[in-house]
C-alpha positions as CSV (number, residue, x, y, z in Angstrom):
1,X,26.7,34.5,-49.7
2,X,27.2,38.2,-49.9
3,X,30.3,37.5,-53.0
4,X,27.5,35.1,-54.8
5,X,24.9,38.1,-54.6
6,X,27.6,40.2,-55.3
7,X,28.8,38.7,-58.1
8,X,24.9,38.6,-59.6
9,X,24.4,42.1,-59.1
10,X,27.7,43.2,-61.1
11,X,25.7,41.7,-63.8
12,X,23.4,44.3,-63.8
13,X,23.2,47.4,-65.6
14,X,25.1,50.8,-64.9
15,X,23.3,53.2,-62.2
16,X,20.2,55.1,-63.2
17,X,21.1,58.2,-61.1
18,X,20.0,60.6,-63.7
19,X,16.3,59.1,-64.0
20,X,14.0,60.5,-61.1
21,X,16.5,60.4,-57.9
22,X,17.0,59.0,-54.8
23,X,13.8,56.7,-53.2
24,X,12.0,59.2,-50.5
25,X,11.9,57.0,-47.2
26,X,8.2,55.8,-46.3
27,X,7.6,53.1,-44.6
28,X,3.8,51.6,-44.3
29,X,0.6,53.3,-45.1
30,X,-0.8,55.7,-42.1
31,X,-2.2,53.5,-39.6
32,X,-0.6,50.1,-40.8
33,X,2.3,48.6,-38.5
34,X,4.0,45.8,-40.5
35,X,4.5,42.9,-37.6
36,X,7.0,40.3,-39.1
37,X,4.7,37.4,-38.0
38,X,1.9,38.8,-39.9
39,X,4.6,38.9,-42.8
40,X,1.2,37.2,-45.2
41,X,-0.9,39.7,-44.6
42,X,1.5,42.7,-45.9
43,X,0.4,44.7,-48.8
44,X,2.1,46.4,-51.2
45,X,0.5,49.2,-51.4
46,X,1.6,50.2,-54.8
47,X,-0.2,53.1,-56.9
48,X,0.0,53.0,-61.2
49,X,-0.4,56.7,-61.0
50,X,3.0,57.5,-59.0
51,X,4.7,58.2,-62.1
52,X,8.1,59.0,-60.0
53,X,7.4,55.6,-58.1
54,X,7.4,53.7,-61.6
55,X,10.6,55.6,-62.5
56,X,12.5,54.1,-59.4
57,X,11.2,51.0,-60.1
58,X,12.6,50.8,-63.4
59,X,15.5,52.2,-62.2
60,X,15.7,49.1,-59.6
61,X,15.1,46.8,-62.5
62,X,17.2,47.5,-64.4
63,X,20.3,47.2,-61.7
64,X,19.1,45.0,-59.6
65,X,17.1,42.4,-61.7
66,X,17.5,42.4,-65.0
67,X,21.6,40.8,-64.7
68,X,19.2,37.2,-64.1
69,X,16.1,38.0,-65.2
70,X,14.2,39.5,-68.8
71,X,10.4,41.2,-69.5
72,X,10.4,40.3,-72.5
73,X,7.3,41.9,-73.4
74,X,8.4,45.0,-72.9
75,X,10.4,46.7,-75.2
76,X,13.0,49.5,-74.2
77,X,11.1,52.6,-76.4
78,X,7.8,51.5,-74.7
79,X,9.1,52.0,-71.4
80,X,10.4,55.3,-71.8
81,X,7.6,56.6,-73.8
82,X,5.4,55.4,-70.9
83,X,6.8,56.7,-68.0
84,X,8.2,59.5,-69.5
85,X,12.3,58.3,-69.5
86,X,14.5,60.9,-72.0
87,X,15.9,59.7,-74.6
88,X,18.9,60.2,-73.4
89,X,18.5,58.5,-70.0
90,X,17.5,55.6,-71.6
91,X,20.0,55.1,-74.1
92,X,22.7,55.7,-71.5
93,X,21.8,53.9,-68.6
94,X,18.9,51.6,-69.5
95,X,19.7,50.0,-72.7
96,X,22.1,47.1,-72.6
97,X,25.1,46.7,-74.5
98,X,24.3,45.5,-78.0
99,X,20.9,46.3,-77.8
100,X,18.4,49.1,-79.6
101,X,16.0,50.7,-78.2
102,X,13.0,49.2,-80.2
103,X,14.1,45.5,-78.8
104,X,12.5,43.8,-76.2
105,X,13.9,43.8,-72.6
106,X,16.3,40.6,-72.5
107,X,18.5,39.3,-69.9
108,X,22.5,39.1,-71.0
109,X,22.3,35.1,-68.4
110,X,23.7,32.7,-70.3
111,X,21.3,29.5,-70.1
112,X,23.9,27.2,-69.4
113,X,25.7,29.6,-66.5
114,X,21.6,29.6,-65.1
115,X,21.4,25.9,-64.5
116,X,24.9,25.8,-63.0
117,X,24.4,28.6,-60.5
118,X,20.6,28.0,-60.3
119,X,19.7,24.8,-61.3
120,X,17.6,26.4,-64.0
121,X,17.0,29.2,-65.9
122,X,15.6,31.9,-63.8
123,X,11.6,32.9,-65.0
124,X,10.7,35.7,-66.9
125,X,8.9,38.5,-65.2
126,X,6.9,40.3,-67.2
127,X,3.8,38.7,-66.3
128,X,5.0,37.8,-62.3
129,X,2.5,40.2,-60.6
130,X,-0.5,39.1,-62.6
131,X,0.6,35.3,-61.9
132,X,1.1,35.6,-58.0
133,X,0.1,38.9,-57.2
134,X,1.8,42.6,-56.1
135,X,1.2,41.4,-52.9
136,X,3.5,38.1,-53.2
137,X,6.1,39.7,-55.2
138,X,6.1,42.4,-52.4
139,X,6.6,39.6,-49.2
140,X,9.1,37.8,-51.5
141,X,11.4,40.7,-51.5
142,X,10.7,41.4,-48.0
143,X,11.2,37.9,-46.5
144,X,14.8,36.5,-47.0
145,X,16.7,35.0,-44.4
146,X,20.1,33.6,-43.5
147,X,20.0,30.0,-43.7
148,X,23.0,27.9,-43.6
149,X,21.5,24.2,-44.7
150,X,20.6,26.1,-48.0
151,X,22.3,25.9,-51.1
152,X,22.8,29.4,-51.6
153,X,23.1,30.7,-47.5
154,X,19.3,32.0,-47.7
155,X,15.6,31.1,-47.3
156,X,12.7,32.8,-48.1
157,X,9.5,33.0,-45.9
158,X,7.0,33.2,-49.0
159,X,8.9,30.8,-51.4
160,X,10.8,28.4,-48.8
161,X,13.4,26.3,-51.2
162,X,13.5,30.0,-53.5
163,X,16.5,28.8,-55.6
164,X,17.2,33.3,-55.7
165,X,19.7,33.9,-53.4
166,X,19.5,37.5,-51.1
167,X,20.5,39.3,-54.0
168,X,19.0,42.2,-52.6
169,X,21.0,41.5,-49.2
170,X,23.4,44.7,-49.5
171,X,20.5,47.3,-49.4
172,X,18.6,45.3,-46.7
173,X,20.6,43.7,-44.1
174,X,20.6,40.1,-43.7
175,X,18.1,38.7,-41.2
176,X,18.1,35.6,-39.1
177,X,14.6,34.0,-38.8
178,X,13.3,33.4,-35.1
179,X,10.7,30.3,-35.3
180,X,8.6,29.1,-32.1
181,X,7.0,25.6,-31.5
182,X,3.1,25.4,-31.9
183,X,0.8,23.2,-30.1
184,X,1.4,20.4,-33.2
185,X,4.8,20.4,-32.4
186,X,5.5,22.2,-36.1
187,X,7.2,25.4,-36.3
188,X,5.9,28.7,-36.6
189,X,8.0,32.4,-37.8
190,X,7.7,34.6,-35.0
191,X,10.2,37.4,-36.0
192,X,13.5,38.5,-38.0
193,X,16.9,39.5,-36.0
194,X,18.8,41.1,-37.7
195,X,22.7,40.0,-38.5
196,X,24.0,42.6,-40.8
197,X,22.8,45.9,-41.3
198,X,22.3,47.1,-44.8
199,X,23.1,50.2,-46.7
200,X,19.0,51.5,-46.3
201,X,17.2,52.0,-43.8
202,X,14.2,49.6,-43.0
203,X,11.8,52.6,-44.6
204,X,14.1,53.2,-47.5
205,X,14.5,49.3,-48.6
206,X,10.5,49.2,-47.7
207,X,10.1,52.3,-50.3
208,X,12.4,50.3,-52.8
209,X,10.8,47.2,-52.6
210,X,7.0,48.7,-53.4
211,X,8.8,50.9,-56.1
212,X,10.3,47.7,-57.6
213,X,7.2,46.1,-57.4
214,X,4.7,49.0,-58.9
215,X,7.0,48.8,-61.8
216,X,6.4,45.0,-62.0
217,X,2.8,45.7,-61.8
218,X,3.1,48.3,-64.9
219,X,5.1,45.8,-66.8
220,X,2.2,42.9,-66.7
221,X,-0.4,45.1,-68.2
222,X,1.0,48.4,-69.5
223,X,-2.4,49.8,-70.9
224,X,-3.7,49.7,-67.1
225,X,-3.5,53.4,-66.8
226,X,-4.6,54.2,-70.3
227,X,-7.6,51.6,-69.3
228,X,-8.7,53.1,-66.4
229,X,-9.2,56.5,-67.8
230,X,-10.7,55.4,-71.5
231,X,-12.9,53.6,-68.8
232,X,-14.0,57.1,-66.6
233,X,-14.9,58.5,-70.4
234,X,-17.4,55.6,-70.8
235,X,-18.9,55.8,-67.7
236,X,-20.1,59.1,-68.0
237,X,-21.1,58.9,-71.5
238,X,-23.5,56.1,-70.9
239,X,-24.2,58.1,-67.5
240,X,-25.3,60.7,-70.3
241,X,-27.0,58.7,-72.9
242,X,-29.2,57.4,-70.2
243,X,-30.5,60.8,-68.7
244,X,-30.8,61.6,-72.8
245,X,-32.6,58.4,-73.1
246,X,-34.9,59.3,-70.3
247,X,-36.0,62.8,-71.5
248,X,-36.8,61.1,-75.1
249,X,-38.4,58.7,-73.3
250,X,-41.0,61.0,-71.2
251,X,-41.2,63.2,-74.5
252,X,-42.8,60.6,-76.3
253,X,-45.0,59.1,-73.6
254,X,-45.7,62.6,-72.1
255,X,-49.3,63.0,-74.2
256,X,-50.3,59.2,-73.1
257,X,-49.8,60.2,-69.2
């Protein structure tokens, strides 16, 4: 398994160490303790305004995802421009081979190399989060496991049958899933073991799974921040027009009172 996810990720793109530095650890928000049999009821937790956040995430992209899968809505220049990426970063380490900035983010998979490994094409992502949710992108990422009867040595709590292998396995550890018998006789997850320990720490793959993700997020609607602000401005200028409205209003009624 960990030569198949290796080979995937030598796919990927050269390192981004130049674009906003190493993930901070964090683990949950204050208060919130992630039990791993309450795994559907984690939230990302991810914030559009975290411009640094966004820039991890595109770093994670970038080497991490991009080898199988394309945004192809996004284009290079956009990206940069948007969360403020220099020129020269982005020519260096984001572009791929072949590529211009002005062109839209591709994946260098051949089809036909997809359907052998994968037994099809792997999706698109630029639209993933407003499909399915931060949320389910964020448990996906979170909830592989070792699982010999697959296919490709792993199962997923959030997609069982995910045709992705761990790709991600490196940075997180590998994870053997604990089920327990129900009252129907069915199984239930009731917590992760853990078989090989990863490169991060549980709080550092945790931060690089909700950077990977806010990025994600950014991708399926780009204007979101832009939105949100144009939308403040219009708020308080019909706040305005309507205490305008209201003094014309009792200036002209003023002499029938």
């Amino acid at each position: 398994m960990r030569k198949f996810a290796t080979c995937l990720l030598a796919m990927s793109l050269l390192p981004l160490a130049a674009l906003a530095g190493e993930s901070t650890a964090a683990g949950p928000a204050a208060g919130e303790e992630q039990k791993p049999a309450e795994w559907d009821s984690w939230h990302a937790r991810n914030s559009l305004g975290d411009l640094s956040s966004l820039q991890r995430g595109a770093r994670n992209f970038m080497n991490y995802c991009n080898g199988c899968h394309a945004i192809k809505y996004m284009r290079y220049q956009r990206m940069a421009d948007d969360l403020k990426i220099p020129t020269s970063v982005l020519e260096k380490d984001l572009v791929a081979p072949g590529s211009q900035p002005l062109d839209y983010i591709t994946t260098s998979l051949p089809p036909d190399d997809a359907v052998n490994w994968f037994g099809k094409m792997p999706p698109d992502l630029s639209l993933i989060t407003r499909y399915k949710g931060v949320d389910y992108v964020y448990q996906f990422l979170k909830t592989f496991y070792a699982d010999p009867a697959s296919t490709t040595g792993t199962n997923n709590l959030a997609l069982p049958g995910a045709a992705m292998p761990a790709v991600l396995s490196d940075l997180s550890g590998v994870n053997q899933a604990v089920f327990k018998q129900v009252k129907d006789g069915s199984k239930e997850f009731d917590h992760f073991e853990p078989l090989v320990t990863g490169s991060m720490t549980a709080a550092e793959y945790d931060q690089f799974v909700r950077d990977t993700v806010n990025f994600l997020d950014y991708v399926g609607e780009p204007t979101q921040l832009q939105r949100q602000f144009i939308g403040i401005w219009v708020v308080l200028f019909l706040v305005l027009l309507t205490w305008l409205s209201l003094l014309l209003k009792n200036e002209y009624w003023k002499d029938l009172h």
